[in-house]
C-alpha distance (Angstrom), angle and dihedral (degrees) to the residues before:
residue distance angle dihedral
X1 . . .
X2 3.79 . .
X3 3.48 93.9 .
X4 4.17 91.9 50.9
X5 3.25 90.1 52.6
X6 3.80 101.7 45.9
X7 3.86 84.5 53.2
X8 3.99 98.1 56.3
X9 4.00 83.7 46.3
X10 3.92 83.3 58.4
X11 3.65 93.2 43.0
X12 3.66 87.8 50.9
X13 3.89 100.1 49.3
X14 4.38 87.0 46.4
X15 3.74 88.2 54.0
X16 3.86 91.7 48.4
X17 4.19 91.7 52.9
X18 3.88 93.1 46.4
X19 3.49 96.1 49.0
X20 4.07 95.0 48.2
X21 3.65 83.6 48.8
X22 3.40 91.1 56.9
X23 3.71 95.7 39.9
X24 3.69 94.5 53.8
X25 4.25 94.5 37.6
X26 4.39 81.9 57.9
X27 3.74 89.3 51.8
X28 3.81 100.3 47.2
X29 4.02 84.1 50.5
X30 3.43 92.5 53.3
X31 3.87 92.5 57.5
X32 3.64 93.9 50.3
X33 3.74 83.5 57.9
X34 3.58 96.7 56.2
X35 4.06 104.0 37.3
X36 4.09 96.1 125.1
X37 4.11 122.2 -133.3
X38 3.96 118.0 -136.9
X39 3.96 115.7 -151.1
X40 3.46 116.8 -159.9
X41 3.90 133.8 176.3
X42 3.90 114.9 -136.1
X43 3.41 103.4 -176.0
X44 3.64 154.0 -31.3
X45 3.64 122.7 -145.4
X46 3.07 131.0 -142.1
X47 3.80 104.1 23.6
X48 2.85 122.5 -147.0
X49 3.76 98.5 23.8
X50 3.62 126.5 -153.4
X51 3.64 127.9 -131.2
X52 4.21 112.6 -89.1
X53 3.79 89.8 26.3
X54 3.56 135.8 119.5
X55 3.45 118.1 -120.6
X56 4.21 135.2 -169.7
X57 3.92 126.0 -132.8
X58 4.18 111.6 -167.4
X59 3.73 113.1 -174.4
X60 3.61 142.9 173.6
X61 4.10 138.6 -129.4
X62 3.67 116.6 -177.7
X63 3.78 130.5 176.8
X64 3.87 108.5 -136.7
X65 3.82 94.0 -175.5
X66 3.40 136.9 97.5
X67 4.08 99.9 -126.3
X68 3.69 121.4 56.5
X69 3.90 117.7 -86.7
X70 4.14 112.1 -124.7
X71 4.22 123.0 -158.1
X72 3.34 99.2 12.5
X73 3.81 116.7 167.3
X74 3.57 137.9 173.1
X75 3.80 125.0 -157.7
X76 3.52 132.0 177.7
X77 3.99 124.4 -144.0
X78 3.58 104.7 -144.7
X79 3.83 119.6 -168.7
X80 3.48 141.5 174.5
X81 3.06 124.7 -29.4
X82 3.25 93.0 19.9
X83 4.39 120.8 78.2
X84 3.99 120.9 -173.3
X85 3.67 114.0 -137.4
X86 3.32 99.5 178.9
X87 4.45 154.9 -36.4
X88 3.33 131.2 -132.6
X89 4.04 94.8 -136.3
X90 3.63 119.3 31.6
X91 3.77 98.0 -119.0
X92 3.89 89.3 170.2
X93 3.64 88.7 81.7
X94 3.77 111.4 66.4
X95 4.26 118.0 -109.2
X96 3.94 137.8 179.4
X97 3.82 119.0 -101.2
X98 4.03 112.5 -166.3
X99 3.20 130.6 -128.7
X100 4.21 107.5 -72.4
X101 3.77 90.3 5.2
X102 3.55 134.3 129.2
X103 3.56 141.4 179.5
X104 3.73 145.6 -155.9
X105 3.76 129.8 -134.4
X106 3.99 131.2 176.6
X107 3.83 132.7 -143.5
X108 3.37 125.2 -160.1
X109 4.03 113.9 -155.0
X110 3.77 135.2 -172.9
X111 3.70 118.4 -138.8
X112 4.01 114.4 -139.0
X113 3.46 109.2 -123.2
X114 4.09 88.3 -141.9
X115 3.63 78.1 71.0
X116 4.00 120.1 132.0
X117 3.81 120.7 -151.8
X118 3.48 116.5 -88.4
X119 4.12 151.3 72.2
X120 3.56 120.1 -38.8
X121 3.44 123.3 -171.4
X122 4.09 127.7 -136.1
X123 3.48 125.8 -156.3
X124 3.58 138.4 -142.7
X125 3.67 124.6 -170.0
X126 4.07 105.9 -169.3
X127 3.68 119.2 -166.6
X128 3.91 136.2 -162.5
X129 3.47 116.7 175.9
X130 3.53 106.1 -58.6
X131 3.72 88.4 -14.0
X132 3.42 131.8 118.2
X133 3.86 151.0 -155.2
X134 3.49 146.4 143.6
X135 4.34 132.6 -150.8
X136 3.44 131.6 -177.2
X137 4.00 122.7 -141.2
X138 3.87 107.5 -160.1
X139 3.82 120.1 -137.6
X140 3.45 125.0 -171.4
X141 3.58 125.9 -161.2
X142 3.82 130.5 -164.4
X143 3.75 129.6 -178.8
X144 3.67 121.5 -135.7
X145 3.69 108.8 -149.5
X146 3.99 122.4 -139.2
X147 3.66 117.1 -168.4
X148 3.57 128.4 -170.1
X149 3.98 129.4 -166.5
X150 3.90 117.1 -149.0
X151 3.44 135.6 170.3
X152 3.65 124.3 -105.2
X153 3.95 117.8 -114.3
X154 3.60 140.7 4.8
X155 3.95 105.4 -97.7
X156 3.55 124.3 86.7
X157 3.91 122.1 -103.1
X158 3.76 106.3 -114.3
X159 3.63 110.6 -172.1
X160 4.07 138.6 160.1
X161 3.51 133.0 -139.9
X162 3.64 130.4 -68.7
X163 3.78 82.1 1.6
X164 3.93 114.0 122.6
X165 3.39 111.4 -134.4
X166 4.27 128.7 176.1
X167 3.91 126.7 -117.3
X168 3.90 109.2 -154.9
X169 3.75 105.8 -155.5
X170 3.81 136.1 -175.3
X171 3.91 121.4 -138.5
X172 3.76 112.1 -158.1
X173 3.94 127.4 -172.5
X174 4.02 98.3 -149.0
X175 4.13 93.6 175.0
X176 3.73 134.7 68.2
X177 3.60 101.3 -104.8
X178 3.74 130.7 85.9
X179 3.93 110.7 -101.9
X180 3.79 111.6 -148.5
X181 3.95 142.3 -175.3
X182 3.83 90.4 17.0
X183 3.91 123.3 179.4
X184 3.58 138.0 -177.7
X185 3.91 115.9 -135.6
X186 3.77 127.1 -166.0
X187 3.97 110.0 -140.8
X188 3.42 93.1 -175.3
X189 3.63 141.7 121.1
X190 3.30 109.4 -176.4
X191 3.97 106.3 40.4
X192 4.02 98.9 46.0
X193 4.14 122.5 -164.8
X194 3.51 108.7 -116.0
X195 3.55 110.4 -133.0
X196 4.36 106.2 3.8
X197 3.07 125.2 3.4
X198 3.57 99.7 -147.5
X199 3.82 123.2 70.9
X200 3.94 115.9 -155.7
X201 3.59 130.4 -147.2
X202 3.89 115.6 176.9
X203 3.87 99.6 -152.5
X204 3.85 142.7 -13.5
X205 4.00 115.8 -158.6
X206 3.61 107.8 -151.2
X207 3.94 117.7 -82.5
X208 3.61 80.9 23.4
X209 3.90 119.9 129.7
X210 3.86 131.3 -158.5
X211 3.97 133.1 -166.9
X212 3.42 125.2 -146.6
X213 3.68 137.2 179.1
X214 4.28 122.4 -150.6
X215 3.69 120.7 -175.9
X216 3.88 117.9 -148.4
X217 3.71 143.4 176.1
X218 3.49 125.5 -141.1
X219 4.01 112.3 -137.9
X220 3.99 115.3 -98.5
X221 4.02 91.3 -125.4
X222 3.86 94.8 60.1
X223 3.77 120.7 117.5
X224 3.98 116.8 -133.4
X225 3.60 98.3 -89.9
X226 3.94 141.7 132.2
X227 3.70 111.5 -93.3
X228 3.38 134.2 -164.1
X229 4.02 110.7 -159.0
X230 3.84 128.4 -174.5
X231 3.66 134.0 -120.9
X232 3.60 128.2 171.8
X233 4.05 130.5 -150.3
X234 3.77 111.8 -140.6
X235 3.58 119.1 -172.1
X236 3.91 149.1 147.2
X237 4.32 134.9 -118.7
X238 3.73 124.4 -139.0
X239 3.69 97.0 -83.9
X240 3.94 89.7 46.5
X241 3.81 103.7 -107.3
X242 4.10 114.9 144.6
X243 3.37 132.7 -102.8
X244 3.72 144.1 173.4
X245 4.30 146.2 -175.6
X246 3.00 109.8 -163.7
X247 4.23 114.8 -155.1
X248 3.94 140.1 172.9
X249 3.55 130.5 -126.7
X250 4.03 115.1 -146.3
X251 3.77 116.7 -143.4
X252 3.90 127.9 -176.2
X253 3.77 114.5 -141.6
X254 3.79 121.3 -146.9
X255 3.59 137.3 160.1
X256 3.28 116.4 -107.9
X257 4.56 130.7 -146.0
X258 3.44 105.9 -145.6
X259 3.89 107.6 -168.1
X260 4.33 130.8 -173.6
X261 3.52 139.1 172.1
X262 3.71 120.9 -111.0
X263 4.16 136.9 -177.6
X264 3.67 98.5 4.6
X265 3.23 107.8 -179.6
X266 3.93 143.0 163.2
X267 3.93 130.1 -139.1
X268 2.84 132.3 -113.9
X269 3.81 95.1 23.1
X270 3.92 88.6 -143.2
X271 4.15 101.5 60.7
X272 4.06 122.3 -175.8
X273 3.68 125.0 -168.3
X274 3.84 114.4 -88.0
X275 3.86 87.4 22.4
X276 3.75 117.6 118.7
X277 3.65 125.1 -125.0
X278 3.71 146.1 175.1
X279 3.78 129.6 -125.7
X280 3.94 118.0 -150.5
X281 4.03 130.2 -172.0
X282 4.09 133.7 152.4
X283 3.85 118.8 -127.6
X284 3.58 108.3 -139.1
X285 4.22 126.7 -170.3
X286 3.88 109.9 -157.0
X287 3.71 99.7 166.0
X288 3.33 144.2 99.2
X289 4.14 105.2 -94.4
X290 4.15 134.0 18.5
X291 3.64 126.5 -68.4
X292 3.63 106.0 -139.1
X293 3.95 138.6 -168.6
X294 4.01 83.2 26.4
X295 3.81 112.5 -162.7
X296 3.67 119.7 -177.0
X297 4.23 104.1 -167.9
X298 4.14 112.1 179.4
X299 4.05 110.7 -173.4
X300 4.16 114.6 177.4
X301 3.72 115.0 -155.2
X302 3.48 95.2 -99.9
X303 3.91 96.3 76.7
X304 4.23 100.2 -91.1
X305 3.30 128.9 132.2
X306 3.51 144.3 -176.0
X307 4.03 130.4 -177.7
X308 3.46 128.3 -161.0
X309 3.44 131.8 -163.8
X310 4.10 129.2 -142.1
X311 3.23 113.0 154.2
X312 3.97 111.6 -164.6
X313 3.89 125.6 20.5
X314 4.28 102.8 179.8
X315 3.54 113.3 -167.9
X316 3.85 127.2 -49.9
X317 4.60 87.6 3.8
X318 3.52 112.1 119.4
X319 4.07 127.9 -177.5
X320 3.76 135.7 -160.6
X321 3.74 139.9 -124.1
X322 3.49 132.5 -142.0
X323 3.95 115.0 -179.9
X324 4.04 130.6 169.7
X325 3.63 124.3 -140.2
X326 3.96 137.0 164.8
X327 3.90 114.8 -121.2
X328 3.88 109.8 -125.9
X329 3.79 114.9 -163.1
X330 3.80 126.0 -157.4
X331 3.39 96.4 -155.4
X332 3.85 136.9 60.4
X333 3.85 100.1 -166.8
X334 3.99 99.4 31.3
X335 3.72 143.6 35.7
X336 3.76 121.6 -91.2
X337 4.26 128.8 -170.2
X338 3.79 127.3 -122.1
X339 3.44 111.7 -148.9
X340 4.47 113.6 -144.2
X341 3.73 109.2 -151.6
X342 4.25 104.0 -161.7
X343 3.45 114.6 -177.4
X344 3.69 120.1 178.0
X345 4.01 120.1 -154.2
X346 3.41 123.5 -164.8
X347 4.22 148.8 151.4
X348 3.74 130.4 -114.4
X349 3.46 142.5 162.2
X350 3.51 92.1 -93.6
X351 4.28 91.1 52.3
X352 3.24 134.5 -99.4
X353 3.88 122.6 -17.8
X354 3.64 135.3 -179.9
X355 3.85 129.9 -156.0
X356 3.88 121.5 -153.3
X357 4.07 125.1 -156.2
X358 3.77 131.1 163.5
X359 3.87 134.1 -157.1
X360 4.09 123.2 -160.7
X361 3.89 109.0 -148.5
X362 3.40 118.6 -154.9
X363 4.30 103.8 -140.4
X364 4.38 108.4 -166.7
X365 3.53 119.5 -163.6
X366 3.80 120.6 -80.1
X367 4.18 98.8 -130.0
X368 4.24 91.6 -163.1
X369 4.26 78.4 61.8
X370 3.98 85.6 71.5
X371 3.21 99.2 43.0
X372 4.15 90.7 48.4
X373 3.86 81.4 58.3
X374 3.35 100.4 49.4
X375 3.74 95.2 53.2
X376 3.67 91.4 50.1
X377 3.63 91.3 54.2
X378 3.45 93.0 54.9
X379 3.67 92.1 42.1
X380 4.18 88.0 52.5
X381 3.83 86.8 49.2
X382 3.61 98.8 50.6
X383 4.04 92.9 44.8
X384 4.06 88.6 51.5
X385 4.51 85.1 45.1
X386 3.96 87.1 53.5
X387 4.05 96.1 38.1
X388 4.34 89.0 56.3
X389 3.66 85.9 37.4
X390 3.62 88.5 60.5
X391 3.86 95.1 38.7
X392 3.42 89.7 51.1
X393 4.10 102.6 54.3
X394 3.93 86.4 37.8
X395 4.16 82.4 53.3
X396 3.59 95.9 48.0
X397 4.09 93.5 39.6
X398 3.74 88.5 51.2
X399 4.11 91.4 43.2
X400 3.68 86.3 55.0
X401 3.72 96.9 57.3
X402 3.22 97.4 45.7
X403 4.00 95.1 47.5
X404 4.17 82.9 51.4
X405 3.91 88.9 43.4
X406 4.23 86.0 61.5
X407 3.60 92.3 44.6
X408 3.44 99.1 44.9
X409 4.21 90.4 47.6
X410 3.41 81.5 48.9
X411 4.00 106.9 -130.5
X412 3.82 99.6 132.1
X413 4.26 79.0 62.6
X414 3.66 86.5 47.2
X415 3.70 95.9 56.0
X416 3.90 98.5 38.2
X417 4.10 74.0 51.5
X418 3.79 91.7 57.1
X419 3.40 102.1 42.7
X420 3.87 94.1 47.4
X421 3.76 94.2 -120.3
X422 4.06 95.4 -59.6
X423 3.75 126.1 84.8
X424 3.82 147.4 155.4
X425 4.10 139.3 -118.8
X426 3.61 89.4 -104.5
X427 3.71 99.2 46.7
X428 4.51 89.2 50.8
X429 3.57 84.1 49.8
X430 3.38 92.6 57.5
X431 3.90 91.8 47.3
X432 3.91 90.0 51.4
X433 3.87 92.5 49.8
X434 3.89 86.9 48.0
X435 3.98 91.3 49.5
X436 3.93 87.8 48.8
X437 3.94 86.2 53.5
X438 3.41 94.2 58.9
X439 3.87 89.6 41.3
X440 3.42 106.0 -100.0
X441 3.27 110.4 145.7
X442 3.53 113.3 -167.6
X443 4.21 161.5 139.1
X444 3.60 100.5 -63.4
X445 4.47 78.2 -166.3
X446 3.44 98.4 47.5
X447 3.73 97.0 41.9
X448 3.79 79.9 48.8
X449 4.06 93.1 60.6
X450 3.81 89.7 42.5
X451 3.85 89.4 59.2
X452 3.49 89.1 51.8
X453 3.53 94.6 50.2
X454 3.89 98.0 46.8
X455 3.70 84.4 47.0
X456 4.09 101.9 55.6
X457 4.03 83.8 41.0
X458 3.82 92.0 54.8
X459 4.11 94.1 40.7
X460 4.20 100.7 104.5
X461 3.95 110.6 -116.1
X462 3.29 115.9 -115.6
């Protein structure tokens, strides 16, 4: 009995241990379960960031407990604009963090260079176990605009004094920020913007381009020269601060012939066709420099053409023309217009220029041209008259012959002969065919008559 009982009292006391083991082993877990994780952001660098640029995220995890901290993990959510390039701990996989720990990790992120300015957030999702929790880094991005101005086209600007002449320019924004309140400023002195001298454009985004057109004039006391004048590009960022580029536009100056066509005038004032007359204008040279190897060339629509030569013209000379020509009209009964066609070649500083006039001529009709036709019409008639009068006595002179040629052979006898001194229409026509054979071409009348005649002389008299 003794011995039962001392067993249960063992029993007893082995049950008591195991379940305060147990007891206690459920409370430590519990602990573990509850040890918090603090997530902290130590710096970001560079901020702001611009667009296209790298930019580094430090942060923080720290175990605040008292018992170790097991799976923890740390992953960041990274969205557009933002790209992650790379860590220096792997915080994807999960790690143990001891109890008052922490430890420091570093992202490195690309900026997109689509990227607008602004706030973009970053998220951490932090995980313990079965735990959960998200934080959000903040990065804000800003653009910093660049603009460049350049000059539109490859050739040079040639230009002359106190001529105004236009400058077509391109405005680029080369950064990542939006450019805004932009103007164009002339800084110089000699070349001066006619009108303002201040070109505005409200805002450039970035990769955006702008043309622009400035109009200047070059002062009238420059030498020909190449110049190099400046311009500057003021503008404004997003967050209003100034800026400025500052470029030079190159100019070539040249003197410049500048030719026209004065008094033209035609005489006599009252032209006919076939009458010759002359055609008078001045050449005059109000520009800047000399016109040289002058040619004056003066064509009228109907195919004539006359070149003069005149060599130099310096500045502020002028020469005159005088060219003849012989009016042509189209028309007999009405007036018609001849055009003149003057074109004026010539050689400057600037190359080779041409200057185009034209001239209407009124051409009347010439009244002796009528009377011309009329006496060749009557002298055409009268040649034709004379020509059938002659056909017709060389007709009847060769009719005759022929018509005494069958009388003398003696076949209109012959056929009175044959026909016994009676015959009918269709037998004489016959006969004439016959004589037309043989080419005897005669009076079908007359030879008619002679018939006749033969055949009352060969009747027998009663």
């Amino acid at each position: 009995m003794n011995s039962i009982k001392r067993v249960f009292i063992s029993i007893s006391v082995f049950a008591v241990l195991l379940l305060a083991c147990i007891s206690f082993s459920a409370a430590e877990d519990i602990r573990v379960a509850s040890s918090m994780i603090d997530f902290s952001t130590v710096q970001v660098i560079p901020e702001p960031v611009e667009p296209g640029q790298d930019v580094t995220v430090k942060v923080n995890l720290q175990n605040r407990d008292s018992l170790d901290a097991n799976d923890v993990k740390a992953v960041p959510r990274v969205t557009f604009p933002l790209q992650l390039k790379g860590q220096e701990l792997n915080w994807f996989s999960s790690f143990n963090l001891c109890a008052q720990c922490a430890r420091e990790n570093t992202y490195y992120l690309l900026i997109d260079t689509r990227a607008e300015s602004g706030t973009y957030p970053l998220i951490f999702e932090i995980t313990k176990g079965a735990t959960k929790m998200t934080k959000t880094i903040y990065i804000k991005v800003q653009g910093a605009p660049d603009v460049v101005l350049l000059t539109s086209g490859n050739e040079p600007i040639v230009v002359e004094p106190k001529q105004q002449f236009k400058v077509d320019m391109v405005v680029k924004n080369i950064g990542t920020g939006i450019a805004r309140n932009l103007k164009i400023v002339s800084k110089s002195t000699e070349f001066i913007t006619s009108g303002s001298n201040t070109q505005f454009i409200e805002e450039l985004s970035p990769g955006q381009s702008a043309n622009i057109s400035a109009y200047f004039t070059g002062n009238e006391d420059l030498e020909p020269n190449v110049y190099n004048f400046p311009v500057v590009l003021e503008y404004k960022d997003a967050v209003g601060d100034a800026k400025s580029y500052e470029s030079s536009i190159g100019v070539t100056l040249k003197n410049k012939a500048e030719l026209s066509v004065k008094n033209v005038k035609t005489r006599p004032d009252y032209v006919s066709a076939g009458d010759k007359y002359e055609v008078s204008l001045r050449v005059e040279n109000t520009g800047s420099g000399s016109a040289k190897n002058t040619i004056v060339k003066i064509a009228t629509s109907n195919k004539e053409e006359i070149t003069q030569y005149i060599g130099q013209l310096k500045k502020d000379e002028d020469s005159n023309i005088v060219s003849s020509f012989v009016a042509k009209g189209d028309s007999m009964a009405k007036s018609s217009i001849t055009m003149l066609n003057i074109n004026i070649e010539y050689d400057d500083d600037t190359g080779h220029q041409v200057l185009r006039e034209q001239l209407a001529v009124e051409v009347h009709p010439n009244t002796n041209y009528l009377l011309y036709i009329v006496y060749g019409c009557v002298s055409v008639i009268a040649v034709i008259l004379f020509l059938l009068y002659i056909f017709h006595v060389r007709r009847k002179e060769k009719m005759e012959n022929q018509f005494e040629e069958v009388v003398e052979y003696g076949l209109a006898d012959e056929f009175v002969k044959s026909h016994k001194a009676g015959w009918n229409h269709a037998q004489f026509s016959d006969f004439v065919k016959e004589l037309r054979h043989k080419r005897f071409n005669i009076d079908p009348d007359r030879l008619m008559r002679y018939l006749e005649k033969v055949r009352v002389e060969q009747k027998p008299k009663k």
